[in-house]
C-alpha positions in Angstrom: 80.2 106.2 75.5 83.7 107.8 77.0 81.4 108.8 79.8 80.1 105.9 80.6 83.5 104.2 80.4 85.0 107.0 82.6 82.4 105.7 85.4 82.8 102.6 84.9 86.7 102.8 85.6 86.0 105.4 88.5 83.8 102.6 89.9 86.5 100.2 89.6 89.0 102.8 91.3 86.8 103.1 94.2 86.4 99.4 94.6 90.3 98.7 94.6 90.7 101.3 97.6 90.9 100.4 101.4 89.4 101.4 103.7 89.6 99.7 106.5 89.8 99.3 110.6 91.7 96.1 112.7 92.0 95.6 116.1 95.2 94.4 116.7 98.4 92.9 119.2 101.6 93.2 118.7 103.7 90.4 120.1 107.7 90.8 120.7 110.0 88.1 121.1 110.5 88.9 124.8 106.7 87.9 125.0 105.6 91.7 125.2 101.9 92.4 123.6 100.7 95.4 122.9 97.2 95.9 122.4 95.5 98.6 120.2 93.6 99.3 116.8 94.4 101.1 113.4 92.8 102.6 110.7 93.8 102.8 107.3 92.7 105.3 104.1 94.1 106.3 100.7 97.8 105.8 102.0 97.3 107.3 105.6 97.6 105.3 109.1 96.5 105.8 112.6 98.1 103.4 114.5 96.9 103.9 118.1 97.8 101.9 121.5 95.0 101.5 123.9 97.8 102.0 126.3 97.4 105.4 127.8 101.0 105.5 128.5 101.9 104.3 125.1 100.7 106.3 121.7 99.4 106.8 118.5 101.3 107.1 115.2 99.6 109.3 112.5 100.5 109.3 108.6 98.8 111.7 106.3 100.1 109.8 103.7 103.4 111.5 103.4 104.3 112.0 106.8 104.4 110.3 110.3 103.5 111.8 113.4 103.6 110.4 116.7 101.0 111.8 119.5 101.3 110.9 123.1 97.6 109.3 124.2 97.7 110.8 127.6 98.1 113.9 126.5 97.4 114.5 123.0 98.6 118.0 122.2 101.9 116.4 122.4 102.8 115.7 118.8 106.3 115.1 117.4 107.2 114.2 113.5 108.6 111.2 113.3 112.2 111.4 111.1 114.0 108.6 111.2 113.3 105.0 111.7 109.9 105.2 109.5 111.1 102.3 107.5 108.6 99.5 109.3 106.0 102.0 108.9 106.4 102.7 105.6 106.4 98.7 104.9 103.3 98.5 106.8 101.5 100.9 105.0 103.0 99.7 101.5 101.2 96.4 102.5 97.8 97.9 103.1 98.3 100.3 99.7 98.7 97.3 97.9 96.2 95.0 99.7 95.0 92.4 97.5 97.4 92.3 95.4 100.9 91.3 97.2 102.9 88.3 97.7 103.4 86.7 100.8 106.9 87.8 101.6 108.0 91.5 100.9 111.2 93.7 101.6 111.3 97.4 101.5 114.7 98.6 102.3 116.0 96.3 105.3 112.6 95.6 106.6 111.0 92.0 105.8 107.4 91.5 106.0 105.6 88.2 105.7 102.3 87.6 105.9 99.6 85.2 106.5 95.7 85.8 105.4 92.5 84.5 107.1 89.3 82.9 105.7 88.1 86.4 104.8 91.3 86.4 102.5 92.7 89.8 104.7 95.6 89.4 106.8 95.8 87.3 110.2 99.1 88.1 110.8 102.0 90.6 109.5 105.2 89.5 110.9 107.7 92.6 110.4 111.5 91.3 110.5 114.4 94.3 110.3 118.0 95.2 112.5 115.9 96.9 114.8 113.2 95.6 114.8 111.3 92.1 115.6 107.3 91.6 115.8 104.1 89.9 114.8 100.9 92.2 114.3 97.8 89.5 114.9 94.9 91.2 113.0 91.4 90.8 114.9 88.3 92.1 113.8 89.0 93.3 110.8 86.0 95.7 109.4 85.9 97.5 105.1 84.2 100.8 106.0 84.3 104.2 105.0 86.7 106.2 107.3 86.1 109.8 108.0 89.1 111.6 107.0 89.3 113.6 110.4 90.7 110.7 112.0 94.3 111.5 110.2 95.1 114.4 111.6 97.5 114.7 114.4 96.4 117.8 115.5 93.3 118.0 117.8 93.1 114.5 117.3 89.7 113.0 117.3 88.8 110.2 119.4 87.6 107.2 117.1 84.6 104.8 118.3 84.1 101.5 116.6 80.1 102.0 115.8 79.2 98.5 114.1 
């Protein structure tokens, strides 16, 4: 009987944990967008521009990384200013259940969900920082934990 209640639980466990890709575009007040896609895992982020000029932030789940897309054996760890990340990846840990409004440390996060009850749109308000994510194409799948590392980064291709 504990064994089968141990399963049970795991199963529940499993279900509760995100995995999950989005296209999204970040839009600035000035009217900049920026287009790109992340991926998200048992607390780690890639965050990646399309931008070739621009790119992509890695967390392993207790770090941040940032690796320049045009050439990525360029990696530096990101030490300050990882507030806004951390708020967006607080967001996704806690995905469903989180209220509409949040604040970690200075940073304010609201957000809006879609039919599909996921997030449309995370609007992250701080000092430094102002900008709506639009979520698009949101997909649950299992992620291949590869895709987290921020050395010899591997190229992800959406397959569905």
């Amino acid at each position: 009987m504990k064994k089968i209640i141990f399963l049970l639980l795991l199963q529940i466990t499993n279900i509760q944990a995100l995995e999950i890709y989005c296209e999204f575009e970040e839009v600035y007040p000035n009217s900049n967008i920026q287009n790109g896609f992340f991926l998200f895992k048992d607390k780690k982020l890639r965050y990646q521009y399309y931008n070739d000029n621009l790119y992509t932030i890695i967390s392993d789940g207790k770090e941040f990384f940032i690796v320049n897309n045009h050439d990525n054996g360029v990696v530096r760890k990101i030490t300050d200013k990882v507030d806004h990340l951390n708020a967006f990846t607080m967001i996704l840990e806690k995905y469903p259940n989180i209220e509409p409004v949040n604040t970690y440390n200075n940073v304010i996060v609201d957000l809006e969900k879609n039919s599909k009850n996921f997030y449309k749109r995370i609007s992250i308000r701080s000092d430094d920082l102002n900008l709506s994510i639009y979520l698009n194409e949101c997909e649950f799948l299992e992620i291949d934990d590869s895709y987290f590392k921020h050395f010899n980064i591997k190229e992800f291709k959406k397959i569905f």
